[in-house]
C-alpha positions in Angstrom: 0.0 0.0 0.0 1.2 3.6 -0.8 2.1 5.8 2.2 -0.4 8.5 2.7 -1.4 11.2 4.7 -3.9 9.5 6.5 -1.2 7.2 7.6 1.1 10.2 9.1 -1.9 11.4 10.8 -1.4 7.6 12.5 1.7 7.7 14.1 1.5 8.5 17.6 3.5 11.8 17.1 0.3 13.1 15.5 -2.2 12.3 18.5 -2.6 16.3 19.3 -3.0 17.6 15.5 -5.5 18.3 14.0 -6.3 18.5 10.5 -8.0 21.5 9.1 -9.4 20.6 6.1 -11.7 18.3 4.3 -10.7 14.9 5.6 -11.6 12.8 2.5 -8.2 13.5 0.5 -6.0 12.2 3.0 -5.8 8.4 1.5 -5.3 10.2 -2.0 -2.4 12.2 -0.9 0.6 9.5 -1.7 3.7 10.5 0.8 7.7 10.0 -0.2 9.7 12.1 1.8 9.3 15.2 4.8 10.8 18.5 5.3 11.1 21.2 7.1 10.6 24.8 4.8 9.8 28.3 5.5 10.1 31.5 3.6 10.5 31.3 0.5 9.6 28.3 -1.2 11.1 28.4 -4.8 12.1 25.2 -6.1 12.7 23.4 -2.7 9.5 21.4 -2.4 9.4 17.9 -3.8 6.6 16.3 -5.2 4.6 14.1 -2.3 6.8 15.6 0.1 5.4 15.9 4.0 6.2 19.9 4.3 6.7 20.8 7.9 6.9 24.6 8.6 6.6 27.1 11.3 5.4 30.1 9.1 8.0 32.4 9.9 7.5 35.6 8.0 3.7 35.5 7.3 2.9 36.2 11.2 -0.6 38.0 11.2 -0.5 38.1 7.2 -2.9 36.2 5.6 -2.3 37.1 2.3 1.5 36.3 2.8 0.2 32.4 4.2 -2.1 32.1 1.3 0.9 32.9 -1.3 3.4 30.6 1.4 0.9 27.5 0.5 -0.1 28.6 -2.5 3.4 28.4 -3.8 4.2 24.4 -1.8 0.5 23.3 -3.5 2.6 24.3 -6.7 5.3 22.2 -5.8 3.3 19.0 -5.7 3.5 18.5 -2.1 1.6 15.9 -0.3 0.3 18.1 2.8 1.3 21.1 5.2 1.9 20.7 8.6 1.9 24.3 10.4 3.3 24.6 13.9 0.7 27.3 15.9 1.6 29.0 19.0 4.3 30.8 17.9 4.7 32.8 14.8 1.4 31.8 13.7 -1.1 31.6 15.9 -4.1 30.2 13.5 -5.0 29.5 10.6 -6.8 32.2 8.1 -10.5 31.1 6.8 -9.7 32.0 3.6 -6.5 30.1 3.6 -8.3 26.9 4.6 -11.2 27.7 1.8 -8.6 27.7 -1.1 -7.0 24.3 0.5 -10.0 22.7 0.1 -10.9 23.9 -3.7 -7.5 22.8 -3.9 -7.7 19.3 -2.4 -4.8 19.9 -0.5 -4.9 19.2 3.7 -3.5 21.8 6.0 -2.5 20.2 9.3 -2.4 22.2 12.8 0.6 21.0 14.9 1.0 22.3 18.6 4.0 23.9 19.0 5.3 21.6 21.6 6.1 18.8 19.1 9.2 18.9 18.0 9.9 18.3 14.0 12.9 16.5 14.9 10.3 13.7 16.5 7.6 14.2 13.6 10.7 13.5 10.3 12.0 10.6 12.8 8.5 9.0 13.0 7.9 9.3 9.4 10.6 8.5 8.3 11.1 5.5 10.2 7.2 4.7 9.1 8.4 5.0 5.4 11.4 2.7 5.6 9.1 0.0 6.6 6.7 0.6 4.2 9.7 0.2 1.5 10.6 -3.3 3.3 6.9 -4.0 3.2 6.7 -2.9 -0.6 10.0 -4.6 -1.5 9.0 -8.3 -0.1 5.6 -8.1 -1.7 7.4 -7.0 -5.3 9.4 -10.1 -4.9 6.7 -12.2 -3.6 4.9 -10.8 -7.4 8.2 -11.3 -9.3 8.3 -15.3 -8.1 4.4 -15.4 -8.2 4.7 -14.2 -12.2 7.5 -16.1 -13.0 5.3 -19.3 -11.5 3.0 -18.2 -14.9 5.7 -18.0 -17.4 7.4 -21.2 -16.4 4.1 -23.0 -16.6 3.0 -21.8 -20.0 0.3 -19.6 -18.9 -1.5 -17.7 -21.5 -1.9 -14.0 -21.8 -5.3 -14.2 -20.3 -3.8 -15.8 -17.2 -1.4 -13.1 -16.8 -4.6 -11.0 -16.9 -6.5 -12.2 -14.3 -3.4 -12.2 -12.2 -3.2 -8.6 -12.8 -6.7 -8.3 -12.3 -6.7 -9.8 -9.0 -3.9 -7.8 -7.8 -4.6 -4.2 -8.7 -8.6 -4.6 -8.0 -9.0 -3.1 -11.5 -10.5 -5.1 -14.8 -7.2 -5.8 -17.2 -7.7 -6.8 -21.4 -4.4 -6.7 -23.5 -4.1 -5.9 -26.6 -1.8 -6.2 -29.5 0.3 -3.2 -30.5 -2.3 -2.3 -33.1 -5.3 -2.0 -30.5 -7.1 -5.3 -31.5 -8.2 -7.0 -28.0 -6.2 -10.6 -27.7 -6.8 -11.5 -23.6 -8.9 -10.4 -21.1 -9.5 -11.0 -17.4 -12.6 -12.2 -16.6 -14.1 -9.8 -14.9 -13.7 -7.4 -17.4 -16.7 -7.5 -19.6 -17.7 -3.8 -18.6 -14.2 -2.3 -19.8 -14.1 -4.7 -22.9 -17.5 -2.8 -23.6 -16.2 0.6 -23.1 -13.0 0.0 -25.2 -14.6 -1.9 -28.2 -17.0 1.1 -28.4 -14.9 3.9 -27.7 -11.6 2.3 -29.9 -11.3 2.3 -33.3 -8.5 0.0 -35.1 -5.4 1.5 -34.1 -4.7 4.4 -31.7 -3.1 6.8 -33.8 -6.8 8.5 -34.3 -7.1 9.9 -30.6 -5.2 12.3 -28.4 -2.8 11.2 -25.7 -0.9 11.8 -22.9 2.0 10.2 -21.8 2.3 9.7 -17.9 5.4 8.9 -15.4 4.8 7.2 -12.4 7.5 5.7 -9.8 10.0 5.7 -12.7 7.5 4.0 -15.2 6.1 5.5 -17.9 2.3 4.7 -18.9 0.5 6.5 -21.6 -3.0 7.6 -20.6 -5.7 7.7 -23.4 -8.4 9.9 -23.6 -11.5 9.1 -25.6 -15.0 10.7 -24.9 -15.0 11.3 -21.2 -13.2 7.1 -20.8 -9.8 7.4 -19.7 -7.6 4.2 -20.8 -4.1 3.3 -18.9 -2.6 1.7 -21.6 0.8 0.1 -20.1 3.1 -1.2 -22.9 4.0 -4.7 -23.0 7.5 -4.7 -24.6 10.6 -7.2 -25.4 13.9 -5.7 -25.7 13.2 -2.4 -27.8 10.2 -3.9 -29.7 6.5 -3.2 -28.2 4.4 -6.0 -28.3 1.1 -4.7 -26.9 -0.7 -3.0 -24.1 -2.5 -4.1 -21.1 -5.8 -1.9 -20.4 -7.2 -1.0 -17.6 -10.2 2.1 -17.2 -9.6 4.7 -14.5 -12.2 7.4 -13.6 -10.8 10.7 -15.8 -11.3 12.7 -12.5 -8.8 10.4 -10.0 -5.1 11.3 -10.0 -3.0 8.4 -11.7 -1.0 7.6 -8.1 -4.4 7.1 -6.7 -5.6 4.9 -9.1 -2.1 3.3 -9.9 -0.1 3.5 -6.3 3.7 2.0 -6.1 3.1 -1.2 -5.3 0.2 -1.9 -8.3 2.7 -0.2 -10.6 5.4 -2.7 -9.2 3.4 -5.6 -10.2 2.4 -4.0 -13.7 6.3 -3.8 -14.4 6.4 -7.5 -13.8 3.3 -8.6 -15.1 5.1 -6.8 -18.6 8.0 -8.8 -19.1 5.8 -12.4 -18.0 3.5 -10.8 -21.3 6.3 -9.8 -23.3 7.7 -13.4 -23.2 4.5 -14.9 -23.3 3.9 -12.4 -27.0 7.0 -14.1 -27.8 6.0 -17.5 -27.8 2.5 -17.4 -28.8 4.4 -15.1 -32.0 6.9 -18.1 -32.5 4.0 -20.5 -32.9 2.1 -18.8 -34.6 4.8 -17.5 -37.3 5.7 -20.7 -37.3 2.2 -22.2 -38.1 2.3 -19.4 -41.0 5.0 -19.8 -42.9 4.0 -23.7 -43.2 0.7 -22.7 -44.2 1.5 -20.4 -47.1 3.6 -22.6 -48.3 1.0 -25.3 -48.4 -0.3 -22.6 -50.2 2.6 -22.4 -52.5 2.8 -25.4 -53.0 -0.5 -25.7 -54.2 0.0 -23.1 -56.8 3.1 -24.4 -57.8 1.7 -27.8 -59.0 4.0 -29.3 -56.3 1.7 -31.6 -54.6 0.5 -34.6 -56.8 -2.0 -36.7 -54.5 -5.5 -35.2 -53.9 -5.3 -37.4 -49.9 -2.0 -35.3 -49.0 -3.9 -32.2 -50.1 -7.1 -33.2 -48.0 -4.5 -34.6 -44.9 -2.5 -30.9 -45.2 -5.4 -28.6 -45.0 -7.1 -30.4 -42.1 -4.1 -29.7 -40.2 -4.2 -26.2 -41.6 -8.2 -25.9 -40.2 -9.0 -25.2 -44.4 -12.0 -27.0 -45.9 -10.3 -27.7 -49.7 -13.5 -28.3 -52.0 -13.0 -30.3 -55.1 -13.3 -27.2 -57.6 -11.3 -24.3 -57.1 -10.3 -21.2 -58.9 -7.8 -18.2 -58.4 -7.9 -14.8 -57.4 -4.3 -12.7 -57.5 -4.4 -9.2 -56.5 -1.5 -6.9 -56.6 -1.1 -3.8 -54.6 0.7 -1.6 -57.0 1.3 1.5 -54.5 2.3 -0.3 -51.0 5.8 1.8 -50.6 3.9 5.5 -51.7 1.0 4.7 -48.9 4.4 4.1 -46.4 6.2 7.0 -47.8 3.0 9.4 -47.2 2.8 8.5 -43.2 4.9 8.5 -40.2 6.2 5.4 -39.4 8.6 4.2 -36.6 9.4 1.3 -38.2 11.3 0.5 -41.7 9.4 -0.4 -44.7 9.8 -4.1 -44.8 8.8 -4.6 -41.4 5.3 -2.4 -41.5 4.6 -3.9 -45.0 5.2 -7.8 -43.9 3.2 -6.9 -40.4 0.4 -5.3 -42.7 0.4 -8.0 -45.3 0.2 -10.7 -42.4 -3.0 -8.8 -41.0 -4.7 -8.1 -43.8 -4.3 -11.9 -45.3 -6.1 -12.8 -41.8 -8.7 -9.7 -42.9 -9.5 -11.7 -46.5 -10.4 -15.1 -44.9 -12.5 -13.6 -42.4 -13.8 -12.6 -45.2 -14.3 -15.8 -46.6 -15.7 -17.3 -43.1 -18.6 -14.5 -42.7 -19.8 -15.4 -46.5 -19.7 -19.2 -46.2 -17.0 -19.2 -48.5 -13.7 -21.3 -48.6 -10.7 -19.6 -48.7 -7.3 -20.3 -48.7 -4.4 -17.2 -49.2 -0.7 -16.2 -49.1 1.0 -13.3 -49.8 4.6 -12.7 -51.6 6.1 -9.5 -51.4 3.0 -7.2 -52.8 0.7 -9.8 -54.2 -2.0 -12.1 -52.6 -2.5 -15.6 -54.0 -6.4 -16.7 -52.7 -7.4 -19.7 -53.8 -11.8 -20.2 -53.7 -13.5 -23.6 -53.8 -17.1 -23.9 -54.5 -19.2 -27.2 -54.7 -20.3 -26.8 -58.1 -19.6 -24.1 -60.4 -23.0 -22.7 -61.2 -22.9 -21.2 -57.7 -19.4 -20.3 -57.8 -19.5 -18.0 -61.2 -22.8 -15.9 -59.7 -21.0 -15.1 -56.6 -17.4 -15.0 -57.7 -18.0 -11.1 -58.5 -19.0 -10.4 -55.0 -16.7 -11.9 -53.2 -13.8 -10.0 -55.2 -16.1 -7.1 -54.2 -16.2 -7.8 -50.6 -11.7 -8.7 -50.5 -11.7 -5.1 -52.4 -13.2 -3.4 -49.9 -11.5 -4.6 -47.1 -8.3 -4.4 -48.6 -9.1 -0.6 -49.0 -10.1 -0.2 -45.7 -7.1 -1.5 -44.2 -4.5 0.4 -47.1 -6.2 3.7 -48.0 -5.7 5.1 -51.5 -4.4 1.8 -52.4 -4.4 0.9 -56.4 -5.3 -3.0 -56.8 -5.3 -5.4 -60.4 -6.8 -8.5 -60.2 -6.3 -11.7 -62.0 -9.0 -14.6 -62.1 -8.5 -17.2 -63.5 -11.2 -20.5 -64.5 -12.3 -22.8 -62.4 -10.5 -26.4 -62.6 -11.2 -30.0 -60.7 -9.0 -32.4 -59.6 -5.4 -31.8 -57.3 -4.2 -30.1 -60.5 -6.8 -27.3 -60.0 -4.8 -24.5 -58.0 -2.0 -24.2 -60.5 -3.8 -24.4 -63.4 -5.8 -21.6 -62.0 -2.5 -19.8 -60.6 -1.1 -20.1 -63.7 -4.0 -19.0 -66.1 -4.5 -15.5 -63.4 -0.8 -14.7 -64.1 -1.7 -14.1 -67.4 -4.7 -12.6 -67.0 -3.3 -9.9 -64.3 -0.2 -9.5 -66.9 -2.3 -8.8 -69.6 -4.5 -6.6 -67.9 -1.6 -4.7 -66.8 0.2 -3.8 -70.3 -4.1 -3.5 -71.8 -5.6 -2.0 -69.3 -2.9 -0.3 -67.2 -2.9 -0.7 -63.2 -6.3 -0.7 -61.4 -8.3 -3.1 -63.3 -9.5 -6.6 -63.1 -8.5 -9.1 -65.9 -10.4 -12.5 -66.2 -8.4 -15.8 -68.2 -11.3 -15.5 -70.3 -9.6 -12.2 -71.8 -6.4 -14.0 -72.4 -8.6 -16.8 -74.5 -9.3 -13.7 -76.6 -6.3 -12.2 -76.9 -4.8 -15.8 -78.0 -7.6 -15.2 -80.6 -6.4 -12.1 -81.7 -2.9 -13.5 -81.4 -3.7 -16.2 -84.3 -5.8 -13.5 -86.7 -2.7 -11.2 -86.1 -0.6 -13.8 -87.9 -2.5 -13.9 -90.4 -0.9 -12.3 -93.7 -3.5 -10.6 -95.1 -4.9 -9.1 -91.4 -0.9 -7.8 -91.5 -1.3 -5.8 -94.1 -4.9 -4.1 -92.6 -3.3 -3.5 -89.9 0.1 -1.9 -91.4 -2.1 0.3 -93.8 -4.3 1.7 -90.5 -1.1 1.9 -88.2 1.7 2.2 -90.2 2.7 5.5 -90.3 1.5 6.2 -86.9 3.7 3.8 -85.4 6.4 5.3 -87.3 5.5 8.3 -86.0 5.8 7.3 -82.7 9.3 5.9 -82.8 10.3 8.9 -84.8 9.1 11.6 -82.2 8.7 9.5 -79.2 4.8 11.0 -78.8 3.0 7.7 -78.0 0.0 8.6 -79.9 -0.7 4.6 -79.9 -1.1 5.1 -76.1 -3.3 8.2 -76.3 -5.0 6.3 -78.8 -5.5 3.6 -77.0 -7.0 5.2 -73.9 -9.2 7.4 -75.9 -10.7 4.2 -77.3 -11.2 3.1 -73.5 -12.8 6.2 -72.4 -15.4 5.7 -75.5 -14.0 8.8 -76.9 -14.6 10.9 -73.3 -12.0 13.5 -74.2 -12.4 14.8 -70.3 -11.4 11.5 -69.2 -8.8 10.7 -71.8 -6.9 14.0 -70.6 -7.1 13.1 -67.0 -5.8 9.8 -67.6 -2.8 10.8 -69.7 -2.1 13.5 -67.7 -2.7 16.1 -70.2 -3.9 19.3 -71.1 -7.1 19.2 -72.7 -6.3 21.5 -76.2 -2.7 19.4 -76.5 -4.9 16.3 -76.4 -6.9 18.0 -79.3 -3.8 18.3 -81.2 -3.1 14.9 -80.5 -6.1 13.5 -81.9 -6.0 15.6 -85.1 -2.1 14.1 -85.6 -3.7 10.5 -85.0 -7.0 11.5 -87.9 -4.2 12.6 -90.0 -1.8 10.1 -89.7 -4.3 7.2 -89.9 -6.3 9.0 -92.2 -9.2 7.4 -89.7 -11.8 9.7 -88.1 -12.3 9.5 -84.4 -16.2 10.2 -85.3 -16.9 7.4 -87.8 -18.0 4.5 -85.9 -16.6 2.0 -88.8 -13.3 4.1 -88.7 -13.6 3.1 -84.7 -14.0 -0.2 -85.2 -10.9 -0.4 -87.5 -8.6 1.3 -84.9 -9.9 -0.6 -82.1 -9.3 -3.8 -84.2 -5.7 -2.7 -85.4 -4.8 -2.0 -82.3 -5.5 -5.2 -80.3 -4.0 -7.3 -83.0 -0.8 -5.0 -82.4 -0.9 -5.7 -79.0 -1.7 -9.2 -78.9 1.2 -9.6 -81.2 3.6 -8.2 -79.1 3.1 -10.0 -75.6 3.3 -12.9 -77.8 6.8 -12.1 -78.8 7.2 -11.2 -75.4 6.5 -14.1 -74.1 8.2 -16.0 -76.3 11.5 -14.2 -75.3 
């Protein structure tokens, strides 16, 4: 227990004070050290220091009294003792009035007492509360250490807590997502799940030092939060939570010997984050590459599929199909925050968490999922039971992953690659396979941002085979010719501007904004395509001619590409 005020007023020195004002602060009023001041105070008052004083100097003047203890409340001391009979022979109403709108006690002492006998009393009556306070830390320490030898999870560090500091405890990770609770703690769970939202970089806080540890004290909508951070070596882990009312003082809420076993019940969570993270990580990095594997066309037996993802808690269905998704703008959405941690680490922590994100996903729409992520790419592989339900929901479940992808990376720029649906232990790479292209090709057609279905690749294989075709050559040369010529001659790219005119439906608003270009030069650039094509950009055959010239031109070269 902290050593108050009350308890001074205890010692047998103190049987003939009195104290003078409201009596209900005294157990709030924590008590460290004791000293004797008078005239002036300046900076020698400590904080939760006993003042003694005789008042020498302020005699008959109140108003030099009220400045006296105006200026030790200032200092952060625990209480005044004034010795009467003397210098001063009582105490000024209006001293005592701004005491108690202070919360601060003002203690008579008869002059008779001797200060000697009052700083020996306390004094002595502090060292055993230090012995007292140090056998019950180490009592904690051995109590704690008990928990960590034994395996005990973070909820039974929790409820240890709980128990100790009379004050509902839930911990949660380092990005404010709840992970353990005590169990009395369904009131504060309730507070912080509706107060919190994901993260805490949102709300306003304070950061707090108390008997040499520091706490961070967040403030949401009248609900003050402790947040104590669970750390191993320089890395924080987490946060145990505990609600204090915003109008108590953090000693009386938190006093030494609660923080004591706080600063223990850290390290016995920091190690238990570290082993729950080792298993965990460990469970992981087998399971995307049972993932991998799966894409890869690595594992040849439908029963060591089935005997994998049982241990892996996925439910494989017999048809599957493939969804890739590539986040194009990862490092620009780092690069345009503050982060206290390098790139690789906040991007693999993100990618971890939002991988979890997609197959919660998948488990509140009944769907089977299974996912991995390399570097800025997801690989998700769906099964369905048949694929007439699969193709009329496969749209809004890339809708829903979209979504929460956003939600999680703001302003983020996404292309998708989907590729058919296959049967058979075969099925996830020759989906894999077939969104690879599909997300390729959408890419060089489409440009970033778009999704691309296998079913487009089928086409452009189409337009591959008409493109070799010798007559089709020689359309196409006659329509394109000159303006491809043109192109490698100035280095305009009027094929691109041509392209994404034809995209936009020949929205020249749109066109400009997507080329990044003035409105009249896009003008200009159109006239030079009419001319050079001699095409009009108004004659719907002349449309379809372009169009048709141009995706034999660029089915013709990602075959060569390919090729190389």
């Amino acid at each position: 227990m902290n050593f108050t005020v009350r308890d001074v007023m205890n010692l047998e020195v103190m049987n003939f004070s009195r104290v003078l004002t409201l009596l209900d602060v005294l157990e709030q009023r924590p008590v460290e050290s004791i000293s004797v001041i008078e005239i002036p105070v300046e900076n020698f008052v400590r904080k939760n220091e006993f003042v003694l004083t005789t008042g020498i100097g302020c005699g008959t003047d109140s108003a030099s009294l009220l400045e006296f203890i105006s200026d030790i409340i200032e200092g952060e001391a625990a209480a005044v003792a004034i010795s009467t009979g003397r210098h001063i022979f009582t105490i000024p109403d209006n001293v005592i009035q701004f005491a108690n709108k202070r919360s601060f006690p003002i203690i008579e002492i008869p002059w008779e007492i001797r200060f000697s006998d009052i700083t020996q009393s306390v004094l002595t009556a502090l060292n055993s509360s230090q012995r007292m306070l140090l056998q019950e830390s180490t009592e904690i320490r051995t109590q704690i250490l008990h928990l960590v030898l034994n395996s005990s999870s973070l909820s039974d560090i929790a409820n240890f807590v709980s128990d100790k500091i009379a004050h509902p405890v839930i911990v949660v990770d380092r990005h404010g997502e709840v992970i353990a609770k005590s169990s009395n703690s369904e009131k504060l769970l309730d507070e912080w799940m509706k107060n919190v939202d994901f993260g805490f970089t949102t709300y306003s806080s304070s950061t707090i030092s108390s008997s040499g540890n520091r706490y961070i004290k967040h403030m949401i909508t009248g609900n003050d939060f402790l947040k104590i951070p669970i750390r191993s070596s320089t890395e924080l882990q987490g946060y145990f939570i505990i609600s204090i009312p915003p109008e108590m003082s953090l000693d009386a809420s938190l006093p030494l010997e609660k923080a004591y076993i706080l600063e223990h019940a850290s390290t016995a969570a920091a190690l238990t984050f570290l082993r729950t993270h080792l298993v965990e990580s460990t469970k992981a990095r087998l399971r995307s590459n049972f993932v991998w594997n799966l894409a890869n066309g690595e594992i040849d037996s439908w029963e060591a599929i089935l005997s994998q993802s049982e241990f892996f808690g996925y439910n494989v269905s017999p048809l599957n199909v493939c969804l890739l998704v590539s986040i194009h703008n990862l490092q620009n959405v780092f690069n345009g925050t503050i982060r206290e941690v390098p790139y690789d680490n906040w991007s693999d922590d993100l990618l971890e968490r939002l991988e979890e994100n997609l197959r919660d996903i998948g488990r509140e729409n009944q769907y089977s999922l299974m996912t991995t992520h390399y570097k800025n790419q997801f690989v998700i592989f769906l099964g369905m039971s048949n694929k007439s339900d699969s193709e009329i929901s496969l749209n809004s479940l890339i809708e829903a992953l979209e979504i929460r992808i956003k939600e999680v990376i703001e302003d983020s720029v996404l292309s998708w690659g989907i590729g058919n649906y296959h049967e058979g232990c075969q099925s996830f790479h020759k989906s894999y396979t077939e969104s690879q292209l599909a997300i390729d090709l959408g890419d060089r057609k489409k440009g970033r941002g778009h999704r691309t279905y296998y079913t487009e690749v089928s086409l452009n294989e189409a337009f591959v085979r008409l493109a070799s075709d010798v007559d089709v050559q020689k359309v196409t040369d006659s329509v394109l010719g000159r303006l491809l010529a043109y192109d490698q001659q100035k280095g305009m790219d009027l094929v691109e501007t041509l392209r994404t005119y034809l995209r936009n439906q020949g929205n020249v608003s749109q066109t400009s904004r997507d080329i990044n270009l003035h409105r009249q030069t896009l003008i200009y650039r159109l006239h030079k395509i009419e001319s050079l094509t001699n095409r009009s950009l108004v004659d719907a055959d002349d449309l379809f001619l372009l169009d048709l010239s141009l995706r034999l031109i660029l089915a013709k070269s990602l075959q060569t590409k390919k090729i190389e």
